[in-house]
mmCIF file of the N, C-alpha and C atoms, coordinates in Angstrom:
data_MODEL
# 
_entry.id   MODEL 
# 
loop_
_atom_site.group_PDB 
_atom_site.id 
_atom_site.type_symbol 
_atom_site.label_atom_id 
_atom_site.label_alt_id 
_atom_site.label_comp_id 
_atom_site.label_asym_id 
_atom_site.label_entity_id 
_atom_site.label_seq_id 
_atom_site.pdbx_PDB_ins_code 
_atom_site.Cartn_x 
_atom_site.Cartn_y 
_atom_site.Cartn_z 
_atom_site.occupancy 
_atom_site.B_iso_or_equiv 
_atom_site.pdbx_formal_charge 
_atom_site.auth_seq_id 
_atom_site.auth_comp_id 
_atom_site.auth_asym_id 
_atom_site.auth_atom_id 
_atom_site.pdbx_PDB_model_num 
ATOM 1   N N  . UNK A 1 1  ? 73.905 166.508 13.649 1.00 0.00 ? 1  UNK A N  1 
ATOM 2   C CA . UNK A 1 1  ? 73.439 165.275 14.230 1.00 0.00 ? 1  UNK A CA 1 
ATOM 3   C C  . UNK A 1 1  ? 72.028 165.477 14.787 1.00 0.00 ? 1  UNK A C  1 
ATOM 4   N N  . UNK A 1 2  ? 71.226 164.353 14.647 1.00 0.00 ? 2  UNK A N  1 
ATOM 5   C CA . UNK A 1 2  ? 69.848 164.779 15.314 1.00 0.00 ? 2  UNK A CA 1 
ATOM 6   C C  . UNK A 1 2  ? 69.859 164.442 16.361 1.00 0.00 ? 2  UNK A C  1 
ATOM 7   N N  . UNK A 1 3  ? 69.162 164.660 17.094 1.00 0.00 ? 3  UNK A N  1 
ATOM 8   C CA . UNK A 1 3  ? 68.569 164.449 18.484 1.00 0.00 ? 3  UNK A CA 1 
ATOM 9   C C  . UNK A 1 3  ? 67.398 164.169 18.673 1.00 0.00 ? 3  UNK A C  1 
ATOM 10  N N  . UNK A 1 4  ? 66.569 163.397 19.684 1.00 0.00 ? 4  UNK A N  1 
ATOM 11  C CA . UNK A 1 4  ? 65.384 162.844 19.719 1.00 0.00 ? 4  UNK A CA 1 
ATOM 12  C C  . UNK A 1 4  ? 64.899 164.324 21.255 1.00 0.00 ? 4  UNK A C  1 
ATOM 13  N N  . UNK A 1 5  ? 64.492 164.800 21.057 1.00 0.00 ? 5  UNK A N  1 
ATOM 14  C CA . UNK A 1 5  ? 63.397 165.444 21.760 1.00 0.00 ? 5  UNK A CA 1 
ATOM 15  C C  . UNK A 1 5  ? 61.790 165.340 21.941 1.00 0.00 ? 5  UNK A C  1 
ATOM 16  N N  . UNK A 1 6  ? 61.171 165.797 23.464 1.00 0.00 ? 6  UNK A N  1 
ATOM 17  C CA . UNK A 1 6  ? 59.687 165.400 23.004 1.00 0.00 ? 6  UNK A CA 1 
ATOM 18  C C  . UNK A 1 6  ? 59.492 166.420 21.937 1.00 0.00 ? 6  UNK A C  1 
ATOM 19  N N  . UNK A 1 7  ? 58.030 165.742 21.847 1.00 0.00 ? 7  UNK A N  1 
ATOM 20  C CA . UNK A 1 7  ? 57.727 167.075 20.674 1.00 0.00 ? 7  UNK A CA 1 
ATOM 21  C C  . UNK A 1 7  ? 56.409 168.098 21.270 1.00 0.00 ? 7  UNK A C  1 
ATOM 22  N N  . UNK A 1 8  ? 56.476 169.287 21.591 1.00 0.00 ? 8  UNK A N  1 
ATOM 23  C CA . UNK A 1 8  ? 55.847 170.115 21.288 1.00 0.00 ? 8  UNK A CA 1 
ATOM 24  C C  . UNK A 1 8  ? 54.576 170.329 20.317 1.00 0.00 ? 8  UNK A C  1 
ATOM 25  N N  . UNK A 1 9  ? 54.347 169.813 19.333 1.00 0.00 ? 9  UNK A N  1 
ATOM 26  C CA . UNK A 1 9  ? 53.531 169.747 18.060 1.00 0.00 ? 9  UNK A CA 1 
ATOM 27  C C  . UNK A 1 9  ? 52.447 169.291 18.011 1.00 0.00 ? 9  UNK A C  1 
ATOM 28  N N  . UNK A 1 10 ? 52.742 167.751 18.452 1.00 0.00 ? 10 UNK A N  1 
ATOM 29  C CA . UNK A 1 10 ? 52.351 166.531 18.485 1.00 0.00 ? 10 UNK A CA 1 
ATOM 30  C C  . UNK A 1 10 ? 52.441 165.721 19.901 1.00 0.00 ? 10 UNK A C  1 
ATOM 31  N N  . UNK A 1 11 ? 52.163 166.256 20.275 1.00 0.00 ? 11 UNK A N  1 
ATOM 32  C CA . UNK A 1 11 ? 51.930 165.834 21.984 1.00 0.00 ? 11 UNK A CA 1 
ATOM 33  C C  . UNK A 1 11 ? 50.270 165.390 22.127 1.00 0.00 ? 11 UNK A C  1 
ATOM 34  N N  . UNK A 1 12 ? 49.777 164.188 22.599 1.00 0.00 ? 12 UNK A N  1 
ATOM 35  C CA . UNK A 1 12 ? 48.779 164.077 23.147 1.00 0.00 ? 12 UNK A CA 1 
ATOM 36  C C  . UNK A 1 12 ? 48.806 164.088 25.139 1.00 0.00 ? 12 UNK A C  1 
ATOM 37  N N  . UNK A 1 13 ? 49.970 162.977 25.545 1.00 0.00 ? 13 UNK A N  1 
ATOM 38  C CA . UNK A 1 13 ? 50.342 163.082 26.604 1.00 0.00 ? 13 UNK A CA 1 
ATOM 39  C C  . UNK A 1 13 ? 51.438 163.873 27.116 1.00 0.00 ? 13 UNK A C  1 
ATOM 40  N N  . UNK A 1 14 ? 52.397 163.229 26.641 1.00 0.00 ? 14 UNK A N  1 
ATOM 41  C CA . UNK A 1 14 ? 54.202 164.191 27.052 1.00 0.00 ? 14 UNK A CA 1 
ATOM 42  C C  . UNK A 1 14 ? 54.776 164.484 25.860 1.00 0.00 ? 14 UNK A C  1 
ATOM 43  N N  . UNK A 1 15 ? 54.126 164.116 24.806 1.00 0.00 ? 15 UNK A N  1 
ATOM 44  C CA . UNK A 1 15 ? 54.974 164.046 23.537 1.00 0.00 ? 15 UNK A CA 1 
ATOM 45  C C  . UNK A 1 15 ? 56.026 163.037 23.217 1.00 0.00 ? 15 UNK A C  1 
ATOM 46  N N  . UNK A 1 16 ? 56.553 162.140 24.096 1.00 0.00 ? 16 UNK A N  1 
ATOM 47  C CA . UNK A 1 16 ? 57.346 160.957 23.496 1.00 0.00 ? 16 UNK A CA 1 
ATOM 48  C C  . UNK A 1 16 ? 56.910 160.327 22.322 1.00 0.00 ? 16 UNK A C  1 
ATOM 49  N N  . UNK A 1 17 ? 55.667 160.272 22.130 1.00 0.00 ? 17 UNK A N  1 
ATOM 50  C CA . UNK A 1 17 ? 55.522 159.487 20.901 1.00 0.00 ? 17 UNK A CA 1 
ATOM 51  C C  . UNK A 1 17 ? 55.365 160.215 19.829 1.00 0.00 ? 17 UNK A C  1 
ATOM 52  N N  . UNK A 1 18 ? 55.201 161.530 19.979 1.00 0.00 ? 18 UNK A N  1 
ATOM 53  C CA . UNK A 1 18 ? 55.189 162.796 18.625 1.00 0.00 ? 18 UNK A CA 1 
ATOM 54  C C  . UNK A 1 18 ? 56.810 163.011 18.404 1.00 0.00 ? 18 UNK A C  1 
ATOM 55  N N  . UNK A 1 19 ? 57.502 162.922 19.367 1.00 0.00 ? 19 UNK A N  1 
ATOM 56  C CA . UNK A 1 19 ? 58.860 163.101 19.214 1.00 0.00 ? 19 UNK A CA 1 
ATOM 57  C C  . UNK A 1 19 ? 59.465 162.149 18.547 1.00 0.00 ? 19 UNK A C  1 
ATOM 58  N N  . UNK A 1 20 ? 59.668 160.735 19.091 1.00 0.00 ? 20 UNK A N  1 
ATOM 59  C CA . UNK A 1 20 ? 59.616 159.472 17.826 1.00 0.00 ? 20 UNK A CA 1 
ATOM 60  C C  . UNK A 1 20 ? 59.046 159.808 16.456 1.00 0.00 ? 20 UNK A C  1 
ATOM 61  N N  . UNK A 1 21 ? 57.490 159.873 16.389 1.00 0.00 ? 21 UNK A N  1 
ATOM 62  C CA . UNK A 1 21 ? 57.455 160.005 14.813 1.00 0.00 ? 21 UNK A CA 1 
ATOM 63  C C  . UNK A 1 21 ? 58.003 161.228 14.376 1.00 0.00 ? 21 UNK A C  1 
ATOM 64  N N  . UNK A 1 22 ? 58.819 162.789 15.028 1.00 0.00 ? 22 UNK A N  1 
ATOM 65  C CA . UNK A 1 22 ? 59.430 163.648 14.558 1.00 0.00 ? 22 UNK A CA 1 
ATOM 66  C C  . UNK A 1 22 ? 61.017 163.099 14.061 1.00 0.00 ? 22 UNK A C  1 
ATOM 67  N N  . UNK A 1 23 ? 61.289 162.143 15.011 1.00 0.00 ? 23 UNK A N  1 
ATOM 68  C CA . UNK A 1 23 ? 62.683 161.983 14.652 1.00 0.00 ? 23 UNK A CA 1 
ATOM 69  C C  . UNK A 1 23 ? 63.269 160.722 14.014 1.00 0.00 ? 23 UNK A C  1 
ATOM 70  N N  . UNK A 1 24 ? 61.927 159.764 13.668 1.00 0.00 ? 24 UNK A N  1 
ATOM 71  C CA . UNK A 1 24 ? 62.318 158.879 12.688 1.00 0.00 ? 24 UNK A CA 1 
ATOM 72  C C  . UNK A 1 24 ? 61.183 159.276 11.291 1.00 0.00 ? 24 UNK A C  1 
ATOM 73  N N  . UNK A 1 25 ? 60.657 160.324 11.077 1.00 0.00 ? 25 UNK A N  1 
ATOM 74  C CA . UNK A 1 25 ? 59.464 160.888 10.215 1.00 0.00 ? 25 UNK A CA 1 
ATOM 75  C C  . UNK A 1 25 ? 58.723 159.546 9.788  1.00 0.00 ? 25 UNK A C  1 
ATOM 76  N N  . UNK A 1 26 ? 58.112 159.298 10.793 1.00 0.00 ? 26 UNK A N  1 
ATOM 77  C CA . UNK A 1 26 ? 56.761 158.243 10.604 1.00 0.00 ? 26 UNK A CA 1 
ATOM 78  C C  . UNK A 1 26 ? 55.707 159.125 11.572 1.00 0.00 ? 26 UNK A C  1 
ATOM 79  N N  . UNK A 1 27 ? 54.599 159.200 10.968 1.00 0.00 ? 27 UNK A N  1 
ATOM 80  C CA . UNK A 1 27 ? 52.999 159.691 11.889 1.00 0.00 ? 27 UNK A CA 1 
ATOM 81  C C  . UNK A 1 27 ? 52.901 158.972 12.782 1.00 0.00 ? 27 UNK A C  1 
ATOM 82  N N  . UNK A 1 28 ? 52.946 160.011 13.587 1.00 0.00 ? 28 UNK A N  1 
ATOM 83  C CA . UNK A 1 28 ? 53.062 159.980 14.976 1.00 0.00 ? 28 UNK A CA 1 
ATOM 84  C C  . UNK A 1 28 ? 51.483 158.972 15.279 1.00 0.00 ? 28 UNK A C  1 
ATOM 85  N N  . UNK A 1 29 ? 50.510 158.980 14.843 1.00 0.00 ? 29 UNK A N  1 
ATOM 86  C CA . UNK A 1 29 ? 49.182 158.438 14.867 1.00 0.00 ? 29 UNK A CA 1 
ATOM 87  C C  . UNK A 1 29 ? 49.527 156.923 15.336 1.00 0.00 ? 29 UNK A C  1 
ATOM 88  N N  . UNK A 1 30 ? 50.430 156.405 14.296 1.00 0.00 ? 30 UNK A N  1 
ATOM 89  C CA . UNK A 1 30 ? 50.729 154.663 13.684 1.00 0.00 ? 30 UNK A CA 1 
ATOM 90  C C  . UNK A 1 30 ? 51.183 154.372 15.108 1.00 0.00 ? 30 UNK A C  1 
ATOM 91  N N  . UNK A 1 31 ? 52.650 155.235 15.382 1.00 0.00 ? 31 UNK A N  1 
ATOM 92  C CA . UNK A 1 31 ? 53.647 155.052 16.092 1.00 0.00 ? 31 UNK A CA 1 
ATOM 93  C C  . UNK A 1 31 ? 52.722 155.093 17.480 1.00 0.00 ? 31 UNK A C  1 
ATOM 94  N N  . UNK A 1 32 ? 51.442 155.433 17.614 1.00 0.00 ? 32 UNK A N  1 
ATOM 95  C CA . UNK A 1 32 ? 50.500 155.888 19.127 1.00 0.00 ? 32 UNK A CA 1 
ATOM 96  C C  . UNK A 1 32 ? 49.905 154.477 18.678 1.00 0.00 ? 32 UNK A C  1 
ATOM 97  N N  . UNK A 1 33 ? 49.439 154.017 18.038 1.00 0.00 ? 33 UNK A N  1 
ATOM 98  C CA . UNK A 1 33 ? 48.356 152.413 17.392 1.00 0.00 ? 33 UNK A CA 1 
ATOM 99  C C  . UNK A 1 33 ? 49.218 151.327 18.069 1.00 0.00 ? 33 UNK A C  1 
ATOM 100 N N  . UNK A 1 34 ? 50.961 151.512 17.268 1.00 0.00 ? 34 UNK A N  1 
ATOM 101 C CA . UNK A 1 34 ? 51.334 150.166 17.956 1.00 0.00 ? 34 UNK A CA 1 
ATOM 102 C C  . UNK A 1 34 ? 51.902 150.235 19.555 1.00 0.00 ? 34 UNK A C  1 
ATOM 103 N N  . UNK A 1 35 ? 52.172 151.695 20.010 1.00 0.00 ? 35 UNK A N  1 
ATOM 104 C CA . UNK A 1 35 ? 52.409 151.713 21.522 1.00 0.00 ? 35 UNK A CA 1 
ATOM 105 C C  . UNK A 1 35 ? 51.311 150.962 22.239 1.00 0.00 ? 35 UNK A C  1 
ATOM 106 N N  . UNK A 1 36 ? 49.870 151.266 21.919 1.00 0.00 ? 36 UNK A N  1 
ATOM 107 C CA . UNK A 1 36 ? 48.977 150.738 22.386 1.00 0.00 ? 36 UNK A CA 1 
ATOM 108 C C  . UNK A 1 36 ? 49.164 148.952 22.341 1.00 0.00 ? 36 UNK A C  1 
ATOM 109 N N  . UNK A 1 37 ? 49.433 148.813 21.397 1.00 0.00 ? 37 UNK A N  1 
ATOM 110 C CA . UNK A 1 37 ? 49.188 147.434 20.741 1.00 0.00 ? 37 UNK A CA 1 
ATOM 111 C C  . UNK A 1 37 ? 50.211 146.424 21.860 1.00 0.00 ? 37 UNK A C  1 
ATOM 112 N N  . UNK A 1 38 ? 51.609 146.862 21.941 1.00 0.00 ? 38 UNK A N  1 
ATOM 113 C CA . UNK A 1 38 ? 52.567 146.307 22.265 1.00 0.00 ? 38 UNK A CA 1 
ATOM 114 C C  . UNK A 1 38 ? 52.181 146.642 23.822 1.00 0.00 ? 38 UNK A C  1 
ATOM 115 N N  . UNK A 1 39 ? 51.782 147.377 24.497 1.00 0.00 ? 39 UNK A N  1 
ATOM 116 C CA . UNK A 1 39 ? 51.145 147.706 25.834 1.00 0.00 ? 39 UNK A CA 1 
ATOM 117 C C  . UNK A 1 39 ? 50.448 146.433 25.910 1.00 0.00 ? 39 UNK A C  1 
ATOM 118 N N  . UNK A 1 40 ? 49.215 146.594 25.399 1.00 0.00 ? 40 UNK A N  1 
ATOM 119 C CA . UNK A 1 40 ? 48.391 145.129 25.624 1.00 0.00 ? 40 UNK A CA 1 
ATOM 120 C C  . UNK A 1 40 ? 48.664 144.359 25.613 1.00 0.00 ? 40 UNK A C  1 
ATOM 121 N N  . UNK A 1 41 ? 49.600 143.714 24.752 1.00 0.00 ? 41 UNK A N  1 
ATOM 122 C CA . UNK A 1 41 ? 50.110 142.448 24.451 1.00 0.00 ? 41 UNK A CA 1 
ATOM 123 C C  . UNK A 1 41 ? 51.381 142.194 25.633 1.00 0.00 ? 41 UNK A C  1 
ATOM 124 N N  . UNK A 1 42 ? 52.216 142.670 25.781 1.00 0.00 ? 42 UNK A N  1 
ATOM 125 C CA . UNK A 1 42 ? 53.228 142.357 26.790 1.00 0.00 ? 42 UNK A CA 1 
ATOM 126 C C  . UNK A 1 42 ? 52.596 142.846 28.233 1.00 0.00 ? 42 UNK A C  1 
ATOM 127 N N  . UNK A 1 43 ? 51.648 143.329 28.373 1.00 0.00 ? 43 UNK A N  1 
ATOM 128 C CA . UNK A 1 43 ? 51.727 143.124 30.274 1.00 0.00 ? 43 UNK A CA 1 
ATOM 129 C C  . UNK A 1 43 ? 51.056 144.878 30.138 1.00 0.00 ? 43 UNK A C  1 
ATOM 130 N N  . UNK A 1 44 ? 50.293 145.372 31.160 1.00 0.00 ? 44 UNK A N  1 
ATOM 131 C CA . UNK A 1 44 ? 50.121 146.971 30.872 1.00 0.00 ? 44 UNK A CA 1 
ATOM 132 C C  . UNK A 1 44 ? 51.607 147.283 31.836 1.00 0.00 ? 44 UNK A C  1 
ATOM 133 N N  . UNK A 1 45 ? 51.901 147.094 32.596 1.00 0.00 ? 45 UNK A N  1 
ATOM 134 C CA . UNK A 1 45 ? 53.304 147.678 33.592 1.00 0.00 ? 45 UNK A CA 1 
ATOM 135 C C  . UNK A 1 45 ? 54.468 147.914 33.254 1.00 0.00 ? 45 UNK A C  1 
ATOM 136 N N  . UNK A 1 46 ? 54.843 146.925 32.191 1.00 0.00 ? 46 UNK A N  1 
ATOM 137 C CA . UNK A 1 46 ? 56.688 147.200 31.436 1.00 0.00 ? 46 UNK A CA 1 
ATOM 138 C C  . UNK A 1 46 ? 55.730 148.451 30.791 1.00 0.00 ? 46 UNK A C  1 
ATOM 139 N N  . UNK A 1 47 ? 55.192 148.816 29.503 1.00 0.00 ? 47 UNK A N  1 
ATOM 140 C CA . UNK A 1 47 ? 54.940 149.672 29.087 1.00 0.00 ? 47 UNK A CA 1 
ATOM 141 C C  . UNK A 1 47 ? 54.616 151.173 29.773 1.00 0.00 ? 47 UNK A C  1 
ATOM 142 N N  . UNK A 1 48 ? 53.815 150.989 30.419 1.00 0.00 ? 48 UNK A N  1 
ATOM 143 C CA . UNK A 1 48 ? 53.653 152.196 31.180 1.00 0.00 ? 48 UNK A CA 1 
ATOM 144 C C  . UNK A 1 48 ? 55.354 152.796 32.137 1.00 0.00 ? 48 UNK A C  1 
ATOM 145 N N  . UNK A 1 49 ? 56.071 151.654 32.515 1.00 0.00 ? 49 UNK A N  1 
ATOM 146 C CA . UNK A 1 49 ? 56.911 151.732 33.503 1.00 0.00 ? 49 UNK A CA 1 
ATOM 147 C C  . UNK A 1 49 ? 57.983 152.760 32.311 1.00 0.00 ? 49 UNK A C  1 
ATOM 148 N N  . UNK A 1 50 ? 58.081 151.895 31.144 1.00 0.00 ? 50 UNK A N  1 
ATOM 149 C CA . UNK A 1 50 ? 58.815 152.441 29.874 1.00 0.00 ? 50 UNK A CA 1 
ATOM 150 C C  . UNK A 1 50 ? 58.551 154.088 29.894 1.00 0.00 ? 50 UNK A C  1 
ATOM 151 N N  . UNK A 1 51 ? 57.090 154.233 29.525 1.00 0.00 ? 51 UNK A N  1 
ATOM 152 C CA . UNK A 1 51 ? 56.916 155.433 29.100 1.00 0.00 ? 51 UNK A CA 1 
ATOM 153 C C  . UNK A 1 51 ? 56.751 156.356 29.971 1.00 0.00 ? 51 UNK A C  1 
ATOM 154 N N  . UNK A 1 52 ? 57.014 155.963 31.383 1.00 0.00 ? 52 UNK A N  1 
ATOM 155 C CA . UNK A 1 52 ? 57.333 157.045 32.373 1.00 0.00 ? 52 UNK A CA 1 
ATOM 156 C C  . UNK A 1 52 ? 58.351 157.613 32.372 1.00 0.00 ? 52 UNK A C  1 
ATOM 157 N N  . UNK A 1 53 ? 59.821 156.337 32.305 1.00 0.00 ? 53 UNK A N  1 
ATOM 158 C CA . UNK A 1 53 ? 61.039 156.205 32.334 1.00 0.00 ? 53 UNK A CA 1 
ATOM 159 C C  . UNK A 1 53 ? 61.770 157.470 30.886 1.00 0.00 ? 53 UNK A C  1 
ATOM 160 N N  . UNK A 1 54 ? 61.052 157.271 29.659 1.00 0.00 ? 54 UNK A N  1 
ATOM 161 C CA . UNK A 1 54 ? 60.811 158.454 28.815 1.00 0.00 ? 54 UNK A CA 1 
ATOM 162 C C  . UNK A 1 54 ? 61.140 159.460 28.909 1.00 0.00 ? 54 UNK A C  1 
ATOM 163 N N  . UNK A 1 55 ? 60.037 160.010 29.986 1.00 0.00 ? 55 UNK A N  1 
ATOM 164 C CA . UNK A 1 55 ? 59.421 160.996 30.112 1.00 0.00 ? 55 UNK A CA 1 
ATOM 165 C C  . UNK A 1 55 ? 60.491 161.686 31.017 1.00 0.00 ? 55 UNK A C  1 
ATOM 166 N N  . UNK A 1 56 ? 61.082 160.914 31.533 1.00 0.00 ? 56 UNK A N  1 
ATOM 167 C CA . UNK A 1 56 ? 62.382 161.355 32.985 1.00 0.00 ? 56 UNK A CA 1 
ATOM 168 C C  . UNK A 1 56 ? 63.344 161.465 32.432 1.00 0.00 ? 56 UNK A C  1 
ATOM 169 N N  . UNK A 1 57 ? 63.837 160.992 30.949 1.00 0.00 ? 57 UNK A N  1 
ATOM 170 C CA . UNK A 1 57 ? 65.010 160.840 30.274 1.00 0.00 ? 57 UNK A CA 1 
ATOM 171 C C  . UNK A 1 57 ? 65.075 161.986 28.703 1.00 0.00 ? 57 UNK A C  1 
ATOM 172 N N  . UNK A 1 58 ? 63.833 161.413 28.447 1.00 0.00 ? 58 UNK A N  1 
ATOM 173 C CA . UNK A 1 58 ? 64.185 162.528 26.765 1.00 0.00 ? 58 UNK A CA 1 
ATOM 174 C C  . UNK A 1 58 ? 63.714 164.112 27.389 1.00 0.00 ? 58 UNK A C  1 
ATOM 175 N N  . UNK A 1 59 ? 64.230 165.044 26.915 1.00 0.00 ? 59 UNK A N  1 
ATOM 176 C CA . UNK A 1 59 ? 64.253 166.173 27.171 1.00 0.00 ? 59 UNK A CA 1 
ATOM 177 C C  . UNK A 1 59 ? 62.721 166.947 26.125 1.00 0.00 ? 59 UNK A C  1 
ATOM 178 N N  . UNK A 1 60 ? 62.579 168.150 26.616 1.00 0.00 ? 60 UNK A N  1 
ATOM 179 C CA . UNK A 1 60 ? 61.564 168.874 25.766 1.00 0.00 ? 60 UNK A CA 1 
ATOM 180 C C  . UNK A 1 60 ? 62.522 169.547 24.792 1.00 0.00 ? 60 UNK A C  1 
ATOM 181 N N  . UNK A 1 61 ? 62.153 169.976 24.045 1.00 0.00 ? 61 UNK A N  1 
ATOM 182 C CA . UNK A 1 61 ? 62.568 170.689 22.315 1.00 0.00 ? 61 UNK A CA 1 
ATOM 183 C C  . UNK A 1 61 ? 62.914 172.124 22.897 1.00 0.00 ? 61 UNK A C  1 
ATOM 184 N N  . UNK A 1 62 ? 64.355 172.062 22.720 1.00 0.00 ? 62 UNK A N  1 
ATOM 185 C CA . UNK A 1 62 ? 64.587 174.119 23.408 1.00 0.00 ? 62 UNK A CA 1 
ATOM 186 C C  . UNK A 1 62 ? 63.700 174.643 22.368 1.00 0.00 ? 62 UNK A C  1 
ATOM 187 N N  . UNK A 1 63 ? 63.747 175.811 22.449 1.00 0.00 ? 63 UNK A N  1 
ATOM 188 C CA . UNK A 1 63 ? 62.391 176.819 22.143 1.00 0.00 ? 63 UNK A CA 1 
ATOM 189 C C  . UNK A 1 63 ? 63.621 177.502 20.772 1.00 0.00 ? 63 UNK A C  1 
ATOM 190 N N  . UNK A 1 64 ? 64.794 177.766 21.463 1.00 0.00 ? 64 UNK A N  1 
ATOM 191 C CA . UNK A 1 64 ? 65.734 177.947 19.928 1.00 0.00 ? 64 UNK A CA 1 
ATOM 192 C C  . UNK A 1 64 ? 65.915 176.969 18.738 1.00 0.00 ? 64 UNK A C  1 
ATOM 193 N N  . UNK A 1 65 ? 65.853 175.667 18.873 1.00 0.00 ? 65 UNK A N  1 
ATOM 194 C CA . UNK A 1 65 ? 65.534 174.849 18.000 1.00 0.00 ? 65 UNK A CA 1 
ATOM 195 C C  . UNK A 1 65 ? 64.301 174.816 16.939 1.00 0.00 ? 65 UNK A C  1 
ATOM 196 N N  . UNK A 1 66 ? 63.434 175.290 18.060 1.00 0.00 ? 66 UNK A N  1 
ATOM 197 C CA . UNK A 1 66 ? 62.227 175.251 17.054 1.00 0.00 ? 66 UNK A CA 1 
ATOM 198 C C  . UNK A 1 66 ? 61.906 176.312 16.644 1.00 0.00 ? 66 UNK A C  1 
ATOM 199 N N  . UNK A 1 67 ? 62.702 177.793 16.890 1.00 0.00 ? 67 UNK A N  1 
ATOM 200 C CA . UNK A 1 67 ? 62.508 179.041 16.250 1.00 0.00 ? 67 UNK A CA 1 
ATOM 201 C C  . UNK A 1 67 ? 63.753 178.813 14.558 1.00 0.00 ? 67 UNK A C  1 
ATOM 202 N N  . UNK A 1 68 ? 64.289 178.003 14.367 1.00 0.00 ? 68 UNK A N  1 
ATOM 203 C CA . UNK A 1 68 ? 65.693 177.547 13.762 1.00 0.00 ? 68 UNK A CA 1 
ATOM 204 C C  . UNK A 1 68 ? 64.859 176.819 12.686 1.00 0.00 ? 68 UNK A C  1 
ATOM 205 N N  . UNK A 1 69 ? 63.743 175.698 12.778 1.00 0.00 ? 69 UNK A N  1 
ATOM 206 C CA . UNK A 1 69 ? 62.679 174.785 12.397 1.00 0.00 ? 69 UNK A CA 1 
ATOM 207 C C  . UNK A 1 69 ? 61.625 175.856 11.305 1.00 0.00 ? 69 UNK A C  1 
ATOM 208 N N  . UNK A 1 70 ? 61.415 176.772 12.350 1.00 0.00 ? 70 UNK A N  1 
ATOM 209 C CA . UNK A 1 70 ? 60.143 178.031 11.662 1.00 0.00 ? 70 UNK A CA 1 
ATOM 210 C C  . UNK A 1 70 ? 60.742 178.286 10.185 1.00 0.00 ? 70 UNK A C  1 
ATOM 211 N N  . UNK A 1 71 ? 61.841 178.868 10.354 1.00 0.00 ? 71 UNK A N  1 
ATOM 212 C CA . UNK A 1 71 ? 62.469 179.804 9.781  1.00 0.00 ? 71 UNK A CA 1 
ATOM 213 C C  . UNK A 1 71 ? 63.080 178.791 8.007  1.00 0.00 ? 71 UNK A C  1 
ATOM 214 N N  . UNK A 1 72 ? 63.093 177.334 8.263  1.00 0.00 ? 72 UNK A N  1 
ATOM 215 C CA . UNK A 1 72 ? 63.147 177.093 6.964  1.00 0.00 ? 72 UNK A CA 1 
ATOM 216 C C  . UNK A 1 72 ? 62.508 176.688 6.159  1.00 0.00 ? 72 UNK A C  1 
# 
């Protein structure tokens, strides 16, 4: 089963949004274009409030997972 973790990789801020495009495999780039997009457009505060809320909830990538990742 997968799991959504930040990502390590692809982190500009916390990695929530590198972790999304890791765990639905869309570039992480697009998935950073429309965060922005949907920020502006609905209010800057739900968004930001969201991606704090994130950041308190999805976990970082254990370090055995991604030695498991290397290796295939």
């Amino acid at each position: 089963m997968k799991k959504l973790y930040r990502s390590d990789k692809n982190r500009v801020f916390a990695g929530i949004i590198g972790g999304f495009g890791e765990y639905y495999e869309i570039d992480p780039t697009l998935l950073r274009a429309l965060t922005i997009a949907v920020v502006l457009i609905t209010g800057f505060c739900p968004g930001v409030v969201a991606y704090l809320l994130m950041i308190l909830i999805i976990p970082n990538k254990p370090k055995e997972i991604e030695y498991v990742e290397k290796e295939k």
